[in-house]
C-alpha positions in Angstrom: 102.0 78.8 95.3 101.5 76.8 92.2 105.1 75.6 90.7 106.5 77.0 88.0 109.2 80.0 87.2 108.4 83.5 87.6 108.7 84.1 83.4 106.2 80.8 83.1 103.9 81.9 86.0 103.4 85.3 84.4 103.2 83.5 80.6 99.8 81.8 82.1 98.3 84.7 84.0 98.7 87.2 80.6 97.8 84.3 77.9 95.4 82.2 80.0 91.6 82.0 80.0 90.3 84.6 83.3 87.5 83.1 84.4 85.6 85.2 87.7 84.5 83.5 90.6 82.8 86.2 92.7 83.7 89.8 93.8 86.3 90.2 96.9 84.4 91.4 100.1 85.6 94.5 101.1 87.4 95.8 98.2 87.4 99.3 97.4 88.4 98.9 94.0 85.9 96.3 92.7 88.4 93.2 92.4 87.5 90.1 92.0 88.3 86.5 92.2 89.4 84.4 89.3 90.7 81.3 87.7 93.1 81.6 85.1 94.0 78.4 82.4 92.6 75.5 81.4 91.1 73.1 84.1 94.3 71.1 84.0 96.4 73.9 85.3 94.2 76.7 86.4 95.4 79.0 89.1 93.5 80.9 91.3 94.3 85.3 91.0 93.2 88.5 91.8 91.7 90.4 89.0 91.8 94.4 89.7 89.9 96.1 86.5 91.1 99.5 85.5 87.4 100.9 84.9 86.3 99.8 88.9 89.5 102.0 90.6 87.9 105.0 92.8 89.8 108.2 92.5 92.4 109.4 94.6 93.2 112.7 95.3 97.2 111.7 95.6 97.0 109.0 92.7 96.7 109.7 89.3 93.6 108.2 87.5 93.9 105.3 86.0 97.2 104.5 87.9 96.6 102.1 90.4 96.7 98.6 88.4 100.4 99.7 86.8 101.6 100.5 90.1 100.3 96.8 91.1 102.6 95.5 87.8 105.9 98.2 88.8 106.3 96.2 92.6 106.4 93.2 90.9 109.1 94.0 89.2 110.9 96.1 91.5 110.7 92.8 94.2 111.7 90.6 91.6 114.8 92.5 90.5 115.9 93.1 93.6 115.5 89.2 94.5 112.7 90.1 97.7 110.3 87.7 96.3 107.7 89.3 98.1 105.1 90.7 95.5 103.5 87.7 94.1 103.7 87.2 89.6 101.5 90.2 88.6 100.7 91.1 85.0 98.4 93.5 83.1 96.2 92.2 80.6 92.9 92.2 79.1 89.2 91.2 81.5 85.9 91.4 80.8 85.6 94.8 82.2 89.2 96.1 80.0 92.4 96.3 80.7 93.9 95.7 84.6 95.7 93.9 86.8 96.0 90.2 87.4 98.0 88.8 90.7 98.2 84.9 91.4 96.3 84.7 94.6 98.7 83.7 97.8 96.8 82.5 101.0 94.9 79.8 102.5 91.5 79.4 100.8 90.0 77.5 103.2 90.1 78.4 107.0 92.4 80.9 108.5 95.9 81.6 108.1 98.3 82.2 111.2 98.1 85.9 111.1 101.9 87.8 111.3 100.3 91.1 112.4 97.4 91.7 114.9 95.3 93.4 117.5 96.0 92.0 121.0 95.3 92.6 124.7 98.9 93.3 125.9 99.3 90.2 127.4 98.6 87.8 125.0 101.7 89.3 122.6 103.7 86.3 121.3 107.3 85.9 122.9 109.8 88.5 120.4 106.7 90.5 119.1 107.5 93.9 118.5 105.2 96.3 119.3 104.3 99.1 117.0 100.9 101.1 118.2 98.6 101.1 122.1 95.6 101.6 122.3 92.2 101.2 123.8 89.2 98.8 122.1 85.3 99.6 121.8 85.2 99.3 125.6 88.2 101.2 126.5 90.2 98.0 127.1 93.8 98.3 126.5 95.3 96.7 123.1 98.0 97.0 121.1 99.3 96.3 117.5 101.9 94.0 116.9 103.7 92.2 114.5 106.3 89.1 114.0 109.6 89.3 114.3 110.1 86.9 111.0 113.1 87.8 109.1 111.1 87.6 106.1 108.2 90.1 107.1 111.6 92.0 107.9 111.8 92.3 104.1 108.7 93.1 103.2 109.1 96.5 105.4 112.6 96.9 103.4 110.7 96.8 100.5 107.8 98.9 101.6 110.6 101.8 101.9 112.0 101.1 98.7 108.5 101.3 97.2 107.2 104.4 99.4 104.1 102.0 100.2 101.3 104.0 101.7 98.8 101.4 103.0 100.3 98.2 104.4 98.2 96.6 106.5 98.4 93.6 108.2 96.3 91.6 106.0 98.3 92.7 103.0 100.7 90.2 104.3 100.9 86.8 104.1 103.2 83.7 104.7 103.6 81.3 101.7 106.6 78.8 103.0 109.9 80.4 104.3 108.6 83.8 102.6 106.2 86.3 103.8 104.3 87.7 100.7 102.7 91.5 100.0 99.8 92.0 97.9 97.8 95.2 97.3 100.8 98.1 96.0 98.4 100.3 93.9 99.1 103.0 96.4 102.7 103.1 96.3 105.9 104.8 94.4 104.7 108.2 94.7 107.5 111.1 94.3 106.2 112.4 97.5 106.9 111.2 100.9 103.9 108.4 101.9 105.0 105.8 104.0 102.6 104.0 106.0 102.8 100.5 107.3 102.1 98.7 110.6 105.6 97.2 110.4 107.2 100.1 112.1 108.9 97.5 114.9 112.3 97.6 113.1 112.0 101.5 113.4 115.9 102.8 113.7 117.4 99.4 113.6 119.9 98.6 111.0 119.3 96.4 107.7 119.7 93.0 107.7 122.6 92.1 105.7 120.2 90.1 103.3 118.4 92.8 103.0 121.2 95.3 102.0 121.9 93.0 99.5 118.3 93.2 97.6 118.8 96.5 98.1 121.9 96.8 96.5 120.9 94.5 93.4 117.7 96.7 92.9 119.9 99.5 92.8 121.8 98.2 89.6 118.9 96.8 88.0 117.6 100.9 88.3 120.3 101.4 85.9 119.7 98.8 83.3 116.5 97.1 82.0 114.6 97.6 85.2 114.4 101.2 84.0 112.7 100.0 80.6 110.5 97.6 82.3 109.1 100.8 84.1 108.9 103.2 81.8 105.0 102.4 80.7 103.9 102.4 84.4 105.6 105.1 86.0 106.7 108.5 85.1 110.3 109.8 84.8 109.8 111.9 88.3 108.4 108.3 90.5 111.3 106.0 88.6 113.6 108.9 89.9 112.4 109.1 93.6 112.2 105.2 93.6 116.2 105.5 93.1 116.5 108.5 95.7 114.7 106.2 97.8 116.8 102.9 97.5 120.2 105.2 97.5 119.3 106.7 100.7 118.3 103.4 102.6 121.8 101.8 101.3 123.5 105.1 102.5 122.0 105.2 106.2 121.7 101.4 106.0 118.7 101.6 109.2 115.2 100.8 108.9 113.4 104.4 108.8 111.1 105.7 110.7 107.8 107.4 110.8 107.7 111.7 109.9 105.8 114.1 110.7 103.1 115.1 108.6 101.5 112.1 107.3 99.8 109.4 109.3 102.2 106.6 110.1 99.3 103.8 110.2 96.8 103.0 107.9 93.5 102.9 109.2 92.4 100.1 109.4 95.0 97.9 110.8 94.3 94.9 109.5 
């Protein structure tokens, strides 16, 4: 990740020039590739506009790119330092999101979650899902044991995520990063990750610390900083959410009625 403070990191993706590079395969909500600054110090970002988000029938219109902007803050103030610096700001198709891009850009990263014949699960994986491939081969789905990817599922509690998959995750040093939160903070119930493998298990004491430090940011300017992305109702469940987690102090684990994986995977 390019060097810098959070405050000056966020100062160049909101004031700098966005420049696209291409559109990003696969994306369901039309983002695309950027540079942002000057050739001396340009940075490489995400860009998801406002005006290319597809509806939702459990999201609000329009939502999406603020919720990107609210788990910043919320992994920030909490001191996770898993969402990468994500701002909102003007693009040349209106206003949305813009995320500094965290990843390898050439080649492949090693990958912390994936789909694997039984036996070929790394020493300490935990398991989370079996199953059978195309041909009816077993497989399963499995994830690191990294004490950082540990937070990121902390997190994903706190922030009622809905569709973590495993390429939403990715290492950058000694911390494991999230990207892609536009479906996440609803009031209602809507967790869905494939880091399930800490199911039951209680928190880290790290992590009970970020929890507890989110939990007095909620009642200061954390509270202000959310206000224009989320309504009173989501800011409210987001502290239900953090106050139950520091009163049980486990990992949760999947409910009934709502699918506990997203589809896909990866």
């Amino acid at each position: 990740m390019p060097t810098g403070t959070g405050a000056e990191l966020e100062e160049l993706l909101t004031r700098g020039a966005l420049t696209p590079v291409g559109r990003i395969s696969g994306s369901s909500n039309g983002a695309l590739l950027c540079f942002v600054g000057d050739p001396a110090d340009e940075v490489l970002v995400i860009h998801k506009p406002e005006a290319t988000e597809r509806r939702l029938w459990d999201y609000p219109d329009g939502t999406l790119v603020a919720r990107e902007r609210a788990a910043y803050l919320i992994s920030e103030a909490g001191g996770f330092d898993v969402v990468p610096p994500t701002v909102i700001r003007s693009g040349p198709l209106g206003p949305g999101s813009v995320q500094l891009w965290v990843g390898a850009v050439d080649g492949e990263a090693e990958p912390l979650v994936d789909v694997l014949e039984p036996v070929e699960v790394p020493e300490g994986w935990l398991v989370v899902l079996e199953g059978e491939s195309s041909l009816g081969e077993p497989v399963v789905v499995a994830h690191s044991p990294d004490a950082a990817l540990r937070t990121v599922a902390v997190l994903d509690a706190a922030l009622n995520n809905s569709d973590r998959k495993g390429s939403h995750v990715l290492r950058d040093g000694d911390l494991v990063r999230g990207c892609d939160h536009g479906v996440s903070l609803s009031v209602e119930p809507k967790l869905r990750t494939v880091l399930w493998g800490w199911a039951g298990e209680e928190l880290a004491d790290a992590d009970v610390a970020r929890l507890e430090r989110l939990q007095d940011a909620l009642g200061g300017a954390l509270d202000e900083a959310l206000s224009p992305l989320l309504t009173i109702d989501e800011v409210e469940a987001l502290r239900r959410r953090v106050a139950r987690l520091l009163r049980h102090r486990v990992h949760p684990s999947p409910r009934g009625g709502w699918p506990a994986i997203p589809w896909p995977a990866l």
